[in-house]
N, CA and C atoms as a LAMMPS dump frame, in Angstrom:
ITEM: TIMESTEP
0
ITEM: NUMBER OF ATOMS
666
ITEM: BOX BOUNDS ff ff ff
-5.0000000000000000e+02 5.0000000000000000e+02
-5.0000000000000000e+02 5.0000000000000000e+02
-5.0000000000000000e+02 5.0000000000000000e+02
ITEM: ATOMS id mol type element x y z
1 1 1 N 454.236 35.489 12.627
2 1 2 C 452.965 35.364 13.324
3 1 3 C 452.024 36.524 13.004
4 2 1 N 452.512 37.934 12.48
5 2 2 C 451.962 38.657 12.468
6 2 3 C 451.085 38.424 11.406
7 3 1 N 451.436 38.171 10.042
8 3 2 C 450.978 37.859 8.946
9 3 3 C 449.606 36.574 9.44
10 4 1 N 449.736 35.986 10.181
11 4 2 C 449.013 34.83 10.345
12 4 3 C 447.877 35.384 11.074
13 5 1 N 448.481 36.087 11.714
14 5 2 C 446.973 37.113 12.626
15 5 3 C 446.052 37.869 11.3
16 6 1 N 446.776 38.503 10.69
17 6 2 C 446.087 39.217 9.741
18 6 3 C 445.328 38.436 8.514
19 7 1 N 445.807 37.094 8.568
20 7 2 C 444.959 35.833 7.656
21 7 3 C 443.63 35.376 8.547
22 8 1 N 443.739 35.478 9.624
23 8 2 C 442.937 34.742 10.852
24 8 3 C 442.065 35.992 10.685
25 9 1 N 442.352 37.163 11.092
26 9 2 C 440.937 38.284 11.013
27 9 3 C 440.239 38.384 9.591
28 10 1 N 441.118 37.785 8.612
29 10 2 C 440.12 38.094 7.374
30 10 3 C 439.733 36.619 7.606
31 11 1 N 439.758 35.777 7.312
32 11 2 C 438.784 34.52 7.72
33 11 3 C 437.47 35.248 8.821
34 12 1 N 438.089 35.751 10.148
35 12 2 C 436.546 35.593 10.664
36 12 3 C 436.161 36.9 9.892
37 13 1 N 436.585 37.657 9.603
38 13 2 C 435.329 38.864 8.754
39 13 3 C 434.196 38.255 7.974
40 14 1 N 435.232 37.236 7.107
41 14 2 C 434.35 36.822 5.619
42 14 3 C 433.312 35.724 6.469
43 15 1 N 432.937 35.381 7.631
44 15 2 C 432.553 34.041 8.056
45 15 3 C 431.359 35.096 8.37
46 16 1 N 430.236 35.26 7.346
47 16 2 C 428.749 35.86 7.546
48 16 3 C 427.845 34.96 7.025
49 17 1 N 426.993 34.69 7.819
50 17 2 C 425.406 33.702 7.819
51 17 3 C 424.615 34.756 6.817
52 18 1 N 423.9 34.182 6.153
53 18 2 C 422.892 34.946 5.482
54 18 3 C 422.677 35.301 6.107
55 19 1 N 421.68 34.98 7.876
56 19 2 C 420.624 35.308 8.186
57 19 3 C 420.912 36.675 9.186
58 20 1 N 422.451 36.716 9.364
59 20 2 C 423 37.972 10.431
60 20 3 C 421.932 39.178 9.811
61 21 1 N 421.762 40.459 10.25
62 21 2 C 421.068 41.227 9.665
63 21 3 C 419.912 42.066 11.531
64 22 1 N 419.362 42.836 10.912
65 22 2 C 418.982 43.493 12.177
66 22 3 C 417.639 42.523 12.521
67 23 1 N 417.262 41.859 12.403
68 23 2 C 415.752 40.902 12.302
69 23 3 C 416.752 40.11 14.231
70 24 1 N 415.345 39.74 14.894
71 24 2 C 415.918 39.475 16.229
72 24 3 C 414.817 37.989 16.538
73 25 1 N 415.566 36.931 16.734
74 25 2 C 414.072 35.851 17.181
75 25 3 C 413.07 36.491 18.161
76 26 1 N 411.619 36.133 18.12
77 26 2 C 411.251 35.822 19.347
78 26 3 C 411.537 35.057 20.879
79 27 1 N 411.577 35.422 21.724
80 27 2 C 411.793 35.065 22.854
81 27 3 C 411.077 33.769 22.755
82 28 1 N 412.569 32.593 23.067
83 28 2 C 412.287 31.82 23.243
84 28 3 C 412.32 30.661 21.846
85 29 1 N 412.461 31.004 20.993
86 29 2 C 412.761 30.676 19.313
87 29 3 C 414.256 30.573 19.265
88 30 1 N 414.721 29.378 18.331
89 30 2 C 415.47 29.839 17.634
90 30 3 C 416.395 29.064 16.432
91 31 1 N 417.159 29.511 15.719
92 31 2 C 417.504 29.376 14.501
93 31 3 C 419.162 28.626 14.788
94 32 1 N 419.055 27.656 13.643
95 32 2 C 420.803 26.753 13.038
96 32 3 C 420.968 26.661 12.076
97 33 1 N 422.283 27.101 11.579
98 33 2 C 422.292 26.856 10.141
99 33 3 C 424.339 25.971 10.551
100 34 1 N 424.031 25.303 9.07
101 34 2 C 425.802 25.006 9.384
102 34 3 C 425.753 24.727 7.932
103 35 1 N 426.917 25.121 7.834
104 35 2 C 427.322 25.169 5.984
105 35 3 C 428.819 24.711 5.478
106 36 1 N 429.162 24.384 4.613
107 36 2 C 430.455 23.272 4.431
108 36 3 C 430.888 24.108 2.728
109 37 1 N 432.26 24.217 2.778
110 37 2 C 432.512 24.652 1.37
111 37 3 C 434.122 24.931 1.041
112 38 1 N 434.199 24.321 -0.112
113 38 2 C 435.65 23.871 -0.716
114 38 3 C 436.218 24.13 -2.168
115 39 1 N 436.909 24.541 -2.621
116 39 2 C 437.411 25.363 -3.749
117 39 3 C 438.226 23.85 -4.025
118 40 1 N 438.453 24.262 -5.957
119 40 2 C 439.049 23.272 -6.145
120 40 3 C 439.825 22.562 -5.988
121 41 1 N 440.686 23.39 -5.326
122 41 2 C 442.232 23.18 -4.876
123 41 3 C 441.835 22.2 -3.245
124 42 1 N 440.631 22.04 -3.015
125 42 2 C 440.548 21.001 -1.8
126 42 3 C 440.928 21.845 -0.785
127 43 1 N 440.619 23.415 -0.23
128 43 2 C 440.737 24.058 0.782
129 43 3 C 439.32 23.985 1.34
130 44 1 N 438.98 23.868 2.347
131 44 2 C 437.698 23.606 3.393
132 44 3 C 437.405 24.828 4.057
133 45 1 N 436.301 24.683 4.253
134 45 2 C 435.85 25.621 5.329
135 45 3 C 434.546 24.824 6.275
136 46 1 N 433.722 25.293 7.3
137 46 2 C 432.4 24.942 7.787
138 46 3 C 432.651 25.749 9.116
139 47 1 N 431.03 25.86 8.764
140 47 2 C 431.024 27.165 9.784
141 47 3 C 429.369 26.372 10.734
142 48 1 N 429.161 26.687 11.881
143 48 2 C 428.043 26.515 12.835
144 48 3 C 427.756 27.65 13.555
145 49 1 N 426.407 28.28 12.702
146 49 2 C 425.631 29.419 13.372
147 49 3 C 424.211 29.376 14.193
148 50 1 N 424.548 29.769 15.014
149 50 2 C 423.132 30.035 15.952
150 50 3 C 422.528 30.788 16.578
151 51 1 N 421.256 31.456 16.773
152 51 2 C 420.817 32.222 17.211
153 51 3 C 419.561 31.991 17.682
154 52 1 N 419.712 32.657 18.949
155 52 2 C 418.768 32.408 19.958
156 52 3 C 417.493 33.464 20.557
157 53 1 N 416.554 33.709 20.924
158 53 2 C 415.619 34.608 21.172
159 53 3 C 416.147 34.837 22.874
160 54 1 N 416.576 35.619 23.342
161 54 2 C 416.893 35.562 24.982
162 54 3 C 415.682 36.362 25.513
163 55 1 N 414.98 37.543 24.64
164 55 2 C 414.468 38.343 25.291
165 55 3 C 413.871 38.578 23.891
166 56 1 N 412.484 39.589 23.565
167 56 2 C 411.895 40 22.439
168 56 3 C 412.617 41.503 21.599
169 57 1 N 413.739 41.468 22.492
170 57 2 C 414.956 43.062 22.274
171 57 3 C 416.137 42.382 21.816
172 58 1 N 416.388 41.495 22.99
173 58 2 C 417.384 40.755 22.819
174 58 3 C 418.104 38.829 22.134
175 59 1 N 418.622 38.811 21.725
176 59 2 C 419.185 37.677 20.385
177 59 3 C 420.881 37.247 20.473
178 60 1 N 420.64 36.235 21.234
179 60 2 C 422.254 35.557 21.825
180 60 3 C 422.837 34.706 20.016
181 61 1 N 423.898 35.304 19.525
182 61 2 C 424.52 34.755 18.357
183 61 3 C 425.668 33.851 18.868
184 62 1 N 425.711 32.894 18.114
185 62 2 C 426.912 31.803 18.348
186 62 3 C 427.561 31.614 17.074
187 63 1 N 428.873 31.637 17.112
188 63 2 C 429.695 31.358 15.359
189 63 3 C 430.927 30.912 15.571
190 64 1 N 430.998 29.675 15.113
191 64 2 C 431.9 28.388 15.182
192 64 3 C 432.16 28.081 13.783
193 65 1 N 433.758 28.596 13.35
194 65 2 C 434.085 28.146 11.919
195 65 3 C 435.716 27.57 12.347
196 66 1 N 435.807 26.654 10.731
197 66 2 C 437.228 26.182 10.967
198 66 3 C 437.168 25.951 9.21
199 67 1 N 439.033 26.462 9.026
200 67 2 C 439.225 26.544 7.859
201 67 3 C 440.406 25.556 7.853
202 68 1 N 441.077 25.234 6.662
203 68 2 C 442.031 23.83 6.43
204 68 3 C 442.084 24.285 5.058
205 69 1 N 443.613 25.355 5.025
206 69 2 C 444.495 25.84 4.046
207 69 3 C 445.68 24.886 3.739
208 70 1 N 446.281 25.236 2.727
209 70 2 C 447.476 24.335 1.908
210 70 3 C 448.5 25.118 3.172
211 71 1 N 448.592 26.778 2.995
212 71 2 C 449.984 26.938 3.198
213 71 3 C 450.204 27.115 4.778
214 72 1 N 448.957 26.628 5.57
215 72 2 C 449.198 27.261 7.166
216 72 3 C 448.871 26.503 7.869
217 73 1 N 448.6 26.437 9.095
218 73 2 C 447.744 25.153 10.379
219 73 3 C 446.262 25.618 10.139
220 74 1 N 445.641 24.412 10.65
221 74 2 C 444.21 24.498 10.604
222 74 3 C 444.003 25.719 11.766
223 75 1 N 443.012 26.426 11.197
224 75 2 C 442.727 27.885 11.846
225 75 3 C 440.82 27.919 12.1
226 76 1 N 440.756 28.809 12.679
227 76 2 C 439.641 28.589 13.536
228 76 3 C 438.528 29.598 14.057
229 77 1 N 437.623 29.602 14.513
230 77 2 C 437.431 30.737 15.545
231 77 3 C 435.976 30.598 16.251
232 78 1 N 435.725 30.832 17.425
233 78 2 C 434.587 31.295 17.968
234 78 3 C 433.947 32.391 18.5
235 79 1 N 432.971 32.791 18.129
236 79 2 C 431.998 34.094 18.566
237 79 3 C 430.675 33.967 19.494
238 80 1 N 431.01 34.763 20.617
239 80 2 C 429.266 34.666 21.18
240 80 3 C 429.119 36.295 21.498
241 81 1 N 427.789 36.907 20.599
242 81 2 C 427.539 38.013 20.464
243 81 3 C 426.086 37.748 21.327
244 82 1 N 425.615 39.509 21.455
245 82 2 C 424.616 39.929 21.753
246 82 3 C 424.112 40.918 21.242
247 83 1 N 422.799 40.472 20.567
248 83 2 C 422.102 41.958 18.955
249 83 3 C 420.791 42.306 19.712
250 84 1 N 420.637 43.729 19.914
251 84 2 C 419.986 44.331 20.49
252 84 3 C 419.608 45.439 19.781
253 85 1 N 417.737 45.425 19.397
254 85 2 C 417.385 46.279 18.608
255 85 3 C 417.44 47.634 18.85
256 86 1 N 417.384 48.249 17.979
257 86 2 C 417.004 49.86 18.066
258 86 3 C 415.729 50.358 17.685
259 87 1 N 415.446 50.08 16.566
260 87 2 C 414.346 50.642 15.806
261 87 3 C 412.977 49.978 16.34
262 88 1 N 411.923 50.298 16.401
263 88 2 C 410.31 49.965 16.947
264 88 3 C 410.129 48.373 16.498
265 89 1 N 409.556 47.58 17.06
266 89 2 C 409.145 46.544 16.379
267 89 3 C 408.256 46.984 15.474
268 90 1 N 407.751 47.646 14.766
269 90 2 C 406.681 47.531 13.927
270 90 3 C 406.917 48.966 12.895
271 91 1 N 408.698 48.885 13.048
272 91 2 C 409.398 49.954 12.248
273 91 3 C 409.463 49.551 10.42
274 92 1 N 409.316 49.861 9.725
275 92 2 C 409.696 49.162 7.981
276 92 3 C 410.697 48.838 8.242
277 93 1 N 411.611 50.227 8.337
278 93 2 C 413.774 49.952 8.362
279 93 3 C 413.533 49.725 9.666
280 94 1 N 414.261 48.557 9.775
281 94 2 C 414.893 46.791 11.216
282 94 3 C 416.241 47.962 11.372
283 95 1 N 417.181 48.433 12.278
284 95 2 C 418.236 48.844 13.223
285 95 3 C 418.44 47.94 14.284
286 96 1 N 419.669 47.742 14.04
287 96 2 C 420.072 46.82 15.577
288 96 3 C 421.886 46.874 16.01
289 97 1 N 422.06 46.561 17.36
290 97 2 C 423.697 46.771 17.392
291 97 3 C 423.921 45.82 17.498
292 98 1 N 425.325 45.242 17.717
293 98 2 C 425.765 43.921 18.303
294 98 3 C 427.422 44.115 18.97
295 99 1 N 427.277 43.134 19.873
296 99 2 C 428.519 43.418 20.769
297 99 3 C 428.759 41.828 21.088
298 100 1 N 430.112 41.872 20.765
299 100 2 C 430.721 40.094 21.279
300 100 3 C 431.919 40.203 21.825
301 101 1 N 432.295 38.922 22.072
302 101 2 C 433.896 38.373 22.442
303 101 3 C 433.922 37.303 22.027
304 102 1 N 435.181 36.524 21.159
305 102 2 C 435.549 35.07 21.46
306 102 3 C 436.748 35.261 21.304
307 103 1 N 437.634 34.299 20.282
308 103 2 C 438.299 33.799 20.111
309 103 3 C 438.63 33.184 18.544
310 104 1 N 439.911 33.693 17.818
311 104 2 C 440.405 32.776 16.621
312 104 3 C 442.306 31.771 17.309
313 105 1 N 441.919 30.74 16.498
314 105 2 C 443.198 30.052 16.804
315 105 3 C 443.662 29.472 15.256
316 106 1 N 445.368 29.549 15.356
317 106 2 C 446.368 28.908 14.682
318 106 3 C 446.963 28.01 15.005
319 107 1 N 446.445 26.856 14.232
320 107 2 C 447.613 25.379 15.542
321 107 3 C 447.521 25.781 16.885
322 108 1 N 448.46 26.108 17.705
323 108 2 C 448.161 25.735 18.794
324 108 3 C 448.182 27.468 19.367
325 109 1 N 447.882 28.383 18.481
326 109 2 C 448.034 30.032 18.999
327 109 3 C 447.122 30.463 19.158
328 110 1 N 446.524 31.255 20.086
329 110 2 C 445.178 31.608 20.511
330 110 3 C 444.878 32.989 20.469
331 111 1 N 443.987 33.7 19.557
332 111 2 C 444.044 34.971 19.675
333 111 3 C 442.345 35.875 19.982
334 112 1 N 442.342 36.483 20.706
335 112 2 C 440.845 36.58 21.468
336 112 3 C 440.919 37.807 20.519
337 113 1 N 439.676 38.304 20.571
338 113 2 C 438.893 39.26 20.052
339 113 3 C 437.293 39.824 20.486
340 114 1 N 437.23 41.17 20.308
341 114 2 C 436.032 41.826 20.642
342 114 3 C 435.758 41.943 19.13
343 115 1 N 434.22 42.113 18.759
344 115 2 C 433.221 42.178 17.924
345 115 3 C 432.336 43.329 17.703
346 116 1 N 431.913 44.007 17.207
347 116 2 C 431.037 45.28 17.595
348 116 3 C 430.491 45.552 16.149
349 117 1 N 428.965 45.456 16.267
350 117 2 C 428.389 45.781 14.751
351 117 3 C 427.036 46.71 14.84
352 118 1 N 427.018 46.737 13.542
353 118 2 C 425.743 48.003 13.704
354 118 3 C 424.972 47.26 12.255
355 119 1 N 423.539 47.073 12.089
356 119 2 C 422.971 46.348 11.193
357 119 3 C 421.876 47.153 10.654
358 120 1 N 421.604 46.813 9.331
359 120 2 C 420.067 48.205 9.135
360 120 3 C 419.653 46.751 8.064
361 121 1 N 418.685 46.471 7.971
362 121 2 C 417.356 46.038 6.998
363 121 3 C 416.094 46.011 6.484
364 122 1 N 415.603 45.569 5.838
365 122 2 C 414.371 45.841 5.801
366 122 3 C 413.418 45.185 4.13
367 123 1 N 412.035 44.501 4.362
368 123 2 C 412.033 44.15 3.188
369 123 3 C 411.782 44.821 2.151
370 124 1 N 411.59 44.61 0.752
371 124 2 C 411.252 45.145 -0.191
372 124 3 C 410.56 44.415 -1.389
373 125 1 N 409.759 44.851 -2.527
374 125 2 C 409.02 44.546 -3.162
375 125 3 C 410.124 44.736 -4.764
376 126 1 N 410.094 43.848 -5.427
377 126 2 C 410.183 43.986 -7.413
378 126 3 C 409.302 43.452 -7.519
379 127 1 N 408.376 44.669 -8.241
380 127 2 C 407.439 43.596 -9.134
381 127 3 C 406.066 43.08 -8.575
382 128 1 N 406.143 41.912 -8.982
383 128 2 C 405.248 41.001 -7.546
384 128 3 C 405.85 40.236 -6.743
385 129 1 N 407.121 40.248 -6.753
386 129 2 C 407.956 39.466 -5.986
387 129 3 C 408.78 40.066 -4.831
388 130 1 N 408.801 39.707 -3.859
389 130 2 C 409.18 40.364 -2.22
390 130 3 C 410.739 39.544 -2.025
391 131 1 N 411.063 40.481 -1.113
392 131 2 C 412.689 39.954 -0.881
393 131 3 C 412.754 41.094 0.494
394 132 1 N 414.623 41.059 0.79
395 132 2 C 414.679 41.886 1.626
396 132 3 C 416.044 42.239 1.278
397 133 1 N 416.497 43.093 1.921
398 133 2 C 417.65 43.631 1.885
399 133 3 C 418.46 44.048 3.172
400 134 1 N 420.07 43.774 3.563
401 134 2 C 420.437 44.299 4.746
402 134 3 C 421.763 44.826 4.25
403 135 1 N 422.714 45.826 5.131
404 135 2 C 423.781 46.042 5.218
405 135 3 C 424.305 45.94 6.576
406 136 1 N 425.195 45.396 6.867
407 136 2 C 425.873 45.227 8.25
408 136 3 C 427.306 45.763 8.191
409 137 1 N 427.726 46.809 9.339
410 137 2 C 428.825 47.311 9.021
411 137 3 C 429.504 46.684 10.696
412 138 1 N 430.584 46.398 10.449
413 138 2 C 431.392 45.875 11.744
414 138 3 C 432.98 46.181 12.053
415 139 1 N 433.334 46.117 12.969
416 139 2 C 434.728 46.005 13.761
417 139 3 C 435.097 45.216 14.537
418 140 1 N 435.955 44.38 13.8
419 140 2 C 436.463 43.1 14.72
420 140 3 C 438.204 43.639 15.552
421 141 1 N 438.116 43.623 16.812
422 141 2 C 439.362 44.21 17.656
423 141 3 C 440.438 42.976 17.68
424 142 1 N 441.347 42.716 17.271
425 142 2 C 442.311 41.939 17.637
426 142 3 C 443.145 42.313 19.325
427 143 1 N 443.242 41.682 20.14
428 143 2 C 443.579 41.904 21.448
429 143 3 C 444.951 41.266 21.643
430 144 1 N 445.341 40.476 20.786
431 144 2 C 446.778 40.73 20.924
432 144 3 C 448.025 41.404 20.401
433 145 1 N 447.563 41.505 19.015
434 145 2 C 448.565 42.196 17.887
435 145 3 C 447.821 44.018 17.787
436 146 1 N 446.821 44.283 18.463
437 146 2 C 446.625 45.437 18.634
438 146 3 C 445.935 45.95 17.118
439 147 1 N 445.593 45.137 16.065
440 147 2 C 445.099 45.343 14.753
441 147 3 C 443.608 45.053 15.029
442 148 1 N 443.059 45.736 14.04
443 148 2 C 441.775 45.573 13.645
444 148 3 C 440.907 45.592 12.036
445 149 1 N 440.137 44.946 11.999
446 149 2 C 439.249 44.392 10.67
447 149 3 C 438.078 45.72 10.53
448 150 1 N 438.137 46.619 9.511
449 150 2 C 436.619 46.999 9.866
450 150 3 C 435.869 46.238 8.266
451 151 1 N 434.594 45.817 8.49
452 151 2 C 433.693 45.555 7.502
453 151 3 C 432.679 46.004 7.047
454 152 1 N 431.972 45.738 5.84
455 152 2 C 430.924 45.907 5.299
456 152 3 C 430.129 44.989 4.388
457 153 1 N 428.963 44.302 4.924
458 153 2 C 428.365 43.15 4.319
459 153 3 C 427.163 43.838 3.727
460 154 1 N 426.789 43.395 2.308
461 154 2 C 425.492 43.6 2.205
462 154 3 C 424.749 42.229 1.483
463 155 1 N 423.341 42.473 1.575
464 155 2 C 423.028 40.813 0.855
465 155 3 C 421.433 41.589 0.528
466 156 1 N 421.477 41.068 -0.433
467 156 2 C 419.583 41.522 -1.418
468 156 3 C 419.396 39.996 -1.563
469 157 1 N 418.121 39.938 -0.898
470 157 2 C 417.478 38.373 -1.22
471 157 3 C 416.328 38.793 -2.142
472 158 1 N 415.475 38.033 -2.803
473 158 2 C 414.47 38.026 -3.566
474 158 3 C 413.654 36.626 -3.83
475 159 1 N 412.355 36.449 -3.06
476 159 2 C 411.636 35.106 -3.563
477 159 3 C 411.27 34.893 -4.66
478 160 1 N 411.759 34.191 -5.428
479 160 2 C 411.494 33.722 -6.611
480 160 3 C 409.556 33.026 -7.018
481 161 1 N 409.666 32.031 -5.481
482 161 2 C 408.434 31.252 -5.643
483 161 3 C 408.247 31.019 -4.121
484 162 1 N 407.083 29.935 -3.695
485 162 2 C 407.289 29.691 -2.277
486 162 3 C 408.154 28.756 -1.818
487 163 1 N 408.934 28.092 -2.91
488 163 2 C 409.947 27.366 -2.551
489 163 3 C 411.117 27.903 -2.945
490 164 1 N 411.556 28.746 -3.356
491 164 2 C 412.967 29.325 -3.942
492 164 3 C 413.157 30.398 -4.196
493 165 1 N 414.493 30.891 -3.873
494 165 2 C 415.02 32.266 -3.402
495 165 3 C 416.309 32.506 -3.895
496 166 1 N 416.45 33.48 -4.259
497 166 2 C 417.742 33.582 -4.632
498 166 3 C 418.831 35.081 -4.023
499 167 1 N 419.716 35.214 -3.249
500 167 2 C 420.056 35.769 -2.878
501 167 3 C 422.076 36.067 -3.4
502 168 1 N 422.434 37.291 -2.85
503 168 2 C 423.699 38.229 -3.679
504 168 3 C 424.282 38.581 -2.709
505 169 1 N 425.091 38.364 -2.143
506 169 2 C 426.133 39.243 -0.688
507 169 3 C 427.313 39.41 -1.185
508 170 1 N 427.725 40.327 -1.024
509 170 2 C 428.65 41.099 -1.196
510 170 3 C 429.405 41.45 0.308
511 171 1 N 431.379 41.021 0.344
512 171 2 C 431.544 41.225 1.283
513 171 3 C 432.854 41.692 1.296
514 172 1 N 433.283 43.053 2.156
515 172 2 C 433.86 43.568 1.731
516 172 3 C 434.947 43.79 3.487
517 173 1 N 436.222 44.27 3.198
518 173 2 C 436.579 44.054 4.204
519 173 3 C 437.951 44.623 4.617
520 174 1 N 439 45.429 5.99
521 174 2 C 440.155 45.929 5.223
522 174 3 C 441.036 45.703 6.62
523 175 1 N 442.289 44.937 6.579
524 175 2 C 443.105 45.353 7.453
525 175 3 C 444.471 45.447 7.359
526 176 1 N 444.797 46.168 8.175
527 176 2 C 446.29 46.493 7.551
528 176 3 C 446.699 47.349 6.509
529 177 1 N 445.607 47.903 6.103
530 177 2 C 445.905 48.754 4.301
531 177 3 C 445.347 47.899 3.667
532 178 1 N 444.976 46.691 3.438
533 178 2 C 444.789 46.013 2.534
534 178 3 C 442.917 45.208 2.269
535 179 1 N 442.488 45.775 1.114
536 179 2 C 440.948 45.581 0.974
537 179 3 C 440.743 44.415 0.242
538 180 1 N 439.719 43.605 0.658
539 180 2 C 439.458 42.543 0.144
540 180 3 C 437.957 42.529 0.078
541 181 1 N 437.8 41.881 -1.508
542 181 2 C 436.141 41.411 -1.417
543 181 3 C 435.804 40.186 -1.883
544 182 1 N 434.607 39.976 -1.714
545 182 2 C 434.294 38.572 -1.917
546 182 3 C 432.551 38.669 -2.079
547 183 1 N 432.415 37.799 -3.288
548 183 2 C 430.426 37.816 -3.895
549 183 3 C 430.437 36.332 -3.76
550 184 1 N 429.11 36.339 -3.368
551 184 2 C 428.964 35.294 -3.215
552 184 3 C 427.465 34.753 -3.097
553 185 1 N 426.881 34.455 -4.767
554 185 2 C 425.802 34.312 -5.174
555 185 3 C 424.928 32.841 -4.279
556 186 1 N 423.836 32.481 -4.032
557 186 2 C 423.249 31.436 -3.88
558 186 3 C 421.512 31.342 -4.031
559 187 1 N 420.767 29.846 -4.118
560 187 2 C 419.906 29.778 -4.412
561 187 3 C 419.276 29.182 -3.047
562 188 1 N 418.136 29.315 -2.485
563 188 2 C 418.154 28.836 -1.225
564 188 3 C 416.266 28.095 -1.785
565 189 1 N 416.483 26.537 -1.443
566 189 2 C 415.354 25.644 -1.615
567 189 3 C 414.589 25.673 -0.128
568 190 1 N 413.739 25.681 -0.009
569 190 2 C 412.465 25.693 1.321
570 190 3 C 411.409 24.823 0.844
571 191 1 N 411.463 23.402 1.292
572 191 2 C 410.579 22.732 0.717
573 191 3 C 408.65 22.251 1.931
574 192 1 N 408.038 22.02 0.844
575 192 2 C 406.823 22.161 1.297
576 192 3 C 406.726 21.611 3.047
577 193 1 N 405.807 22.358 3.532
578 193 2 C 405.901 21.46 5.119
579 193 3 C 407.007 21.347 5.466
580 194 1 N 408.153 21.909 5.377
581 194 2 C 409.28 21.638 6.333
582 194 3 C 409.711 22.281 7.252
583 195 1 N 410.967 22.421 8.397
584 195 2 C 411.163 23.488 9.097
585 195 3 C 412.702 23.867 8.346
586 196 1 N 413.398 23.265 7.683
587 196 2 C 414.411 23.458 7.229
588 196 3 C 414.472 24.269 5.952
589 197 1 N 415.931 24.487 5.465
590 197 2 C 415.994 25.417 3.902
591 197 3 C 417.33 24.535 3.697
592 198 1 N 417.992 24.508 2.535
593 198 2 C 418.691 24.261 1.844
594 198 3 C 419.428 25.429 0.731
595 199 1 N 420.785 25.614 1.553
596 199 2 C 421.318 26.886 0.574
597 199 3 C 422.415 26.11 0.151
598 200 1 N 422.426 26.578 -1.546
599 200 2 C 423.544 25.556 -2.664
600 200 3 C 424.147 27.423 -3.57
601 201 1 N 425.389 27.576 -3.068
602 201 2 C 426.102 28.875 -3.727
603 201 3 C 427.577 28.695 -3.884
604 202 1 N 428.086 30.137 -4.377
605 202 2 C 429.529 29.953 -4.333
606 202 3 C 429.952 31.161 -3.947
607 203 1 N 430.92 31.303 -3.485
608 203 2 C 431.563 32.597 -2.913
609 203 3 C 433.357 32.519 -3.794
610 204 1 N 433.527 33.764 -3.881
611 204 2 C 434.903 33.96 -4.869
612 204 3 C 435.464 35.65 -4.873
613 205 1 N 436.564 35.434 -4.077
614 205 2 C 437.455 36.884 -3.696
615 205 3 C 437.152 37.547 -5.108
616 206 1 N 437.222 38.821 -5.197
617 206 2 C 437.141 39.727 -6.551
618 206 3 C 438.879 40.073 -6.855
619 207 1 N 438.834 39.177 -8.363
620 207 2 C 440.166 39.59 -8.54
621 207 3 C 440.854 38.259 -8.658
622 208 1 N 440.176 37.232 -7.894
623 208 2 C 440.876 35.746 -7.398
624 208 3 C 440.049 34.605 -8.076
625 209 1 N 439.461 34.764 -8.815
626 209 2 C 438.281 33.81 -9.235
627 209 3 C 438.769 32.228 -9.289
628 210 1 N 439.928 32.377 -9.376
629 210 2 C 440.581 30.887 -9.452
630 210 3 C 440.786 29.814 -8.327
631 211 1 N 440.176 30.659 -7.038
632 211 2 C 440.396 29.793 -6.186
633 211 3 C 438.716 30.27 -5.443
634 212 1 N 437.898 30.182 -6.293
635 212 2 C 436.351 30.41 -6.032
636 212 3 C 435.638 28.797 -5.265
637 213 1 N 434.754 29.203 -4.37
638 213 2 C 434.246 28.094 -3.527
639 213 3 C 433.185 27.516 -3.858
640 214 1 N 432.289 26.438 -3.816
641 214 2 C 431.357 25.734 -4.099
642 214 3 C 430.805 25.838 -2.522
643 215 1 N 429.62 26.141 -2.012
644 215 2 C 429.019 26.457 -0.503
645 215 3 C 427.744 25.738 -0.74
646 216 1 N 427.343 24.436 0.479
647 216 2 C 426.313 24.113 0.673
648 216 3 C 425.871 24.433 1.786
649 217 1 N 425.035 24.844 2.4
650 217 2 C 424.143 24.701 3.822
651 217 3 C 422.855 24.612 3.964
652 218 1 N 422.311 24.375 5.397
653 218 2 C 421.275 23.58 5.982
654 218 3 C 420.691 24.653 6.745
655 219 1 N 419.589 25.262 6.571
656 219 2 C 419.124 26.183 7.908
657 219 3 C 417.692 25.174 8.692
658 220 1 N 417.771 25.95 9.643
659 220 2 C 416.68 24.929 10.8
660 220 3 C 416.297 25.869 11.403
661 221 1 N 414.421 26.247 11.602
662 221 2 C 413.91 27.098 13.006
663 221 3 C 413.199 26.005 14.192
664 222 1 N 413.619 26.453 15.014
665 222 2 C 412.824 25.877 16.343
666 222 3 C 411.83 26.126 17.129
């Protein structure tokens, strides 16, 4: 079981939304994305993210993933955080913290967890072309096996055009002694008049390329 805990915290580490990052809705706004993705070998994943405007400081996160491996039970997990800025609204560099609780499960084993992150972003210019950039550093607490995940995400986006974007995350991650990373390139379509985006990428452990993922998702503002 122990081993299975330590598969379950690297699943939820690697389970990052583009859009996590220190940026906070407006009160009263807010954002869905859900994304689906499967390596050749027919291993699954899909994840359902949401975020909500509670307050113009404050930004209620929701994260609902489930994975479906060859060698284990379908595994799982849920998150409900709270990201609360630091830095000025009308700061360049975005600062923000975040603090959660949920839950990952194995077949029928249930293992809760605390969340705790610290986020810095901010946009930037190549060229004539604008993008942004974030790093998010985190600690996921395991509450039963007494282990813990610490992480480090980063992601450089860049607009290509007003319809297309292309973005680079890098995700990095360690428990137990043991470091794992994972890139995971994508192109994200925003088509004319819409409220939606369309992200088509792949994500692939460094080192593991052979069992690299094909990732589609859907983002939505409200």
């Amino acid at each position: 079981m122990l081993y299975r805990c330590i598969l379950l915290l690297c699943t939820i580490s690697f389970a990052q939304m583009a859009q996590a990052g220190p940026w906070l809705r407006e009160k009263g706004s807010a954002f869905t994305a859900v994304s689906f993705s499967s390596t050749y070998y027919l291993e699954t994943g899909s994840q359902t993210y949401l975020e909500y405007g509670l307050t113009d400081k404050t930004t209620v996160v929701a994260d609902l993933g489930i994975s479906r491996l060859h060698y284990v039970d379908n595994t799982g997990y849920a998150t409900v955080s709270l990201r609360r800025a630091i830095s000025a609204p009308d700061a360049k560099s975005k600062w923000a913290y975040e603090i959660g609780a949920g839950a990952g499960w194995i077949g029928t084993t249930t293992l809760p967890h605390i969340r705790t992150g610290l986020s810095w972003g901010r946009g930037i210019e190549w060229g004539k072309k604008s993008g942004w950039m974030t790093v998010e550093a985190a600690v996921i607490w395991d509450l039963t096996y007494d282990l813990h995940v610490t992480k480090v995400d980063t992601t450089l986006g860049i607009n290509f055009t007003d319809i297309t974007s292309g973005m680079l995350q890098l995700y990095t991650a360690n428990v137990a002694d043991q470091t794992i990373g994972t890139i995971a390139p994508s192109l994200i379509f925003n088509p004319k008049n819409k409220k939606y985006r369309i992200q088509i990428g792949s994500e692939s452990q460094l080192g593991h390329w052979e069992n690299s993922a094909l990732k589609i998702g859907l983002w939505r503002e409200f």
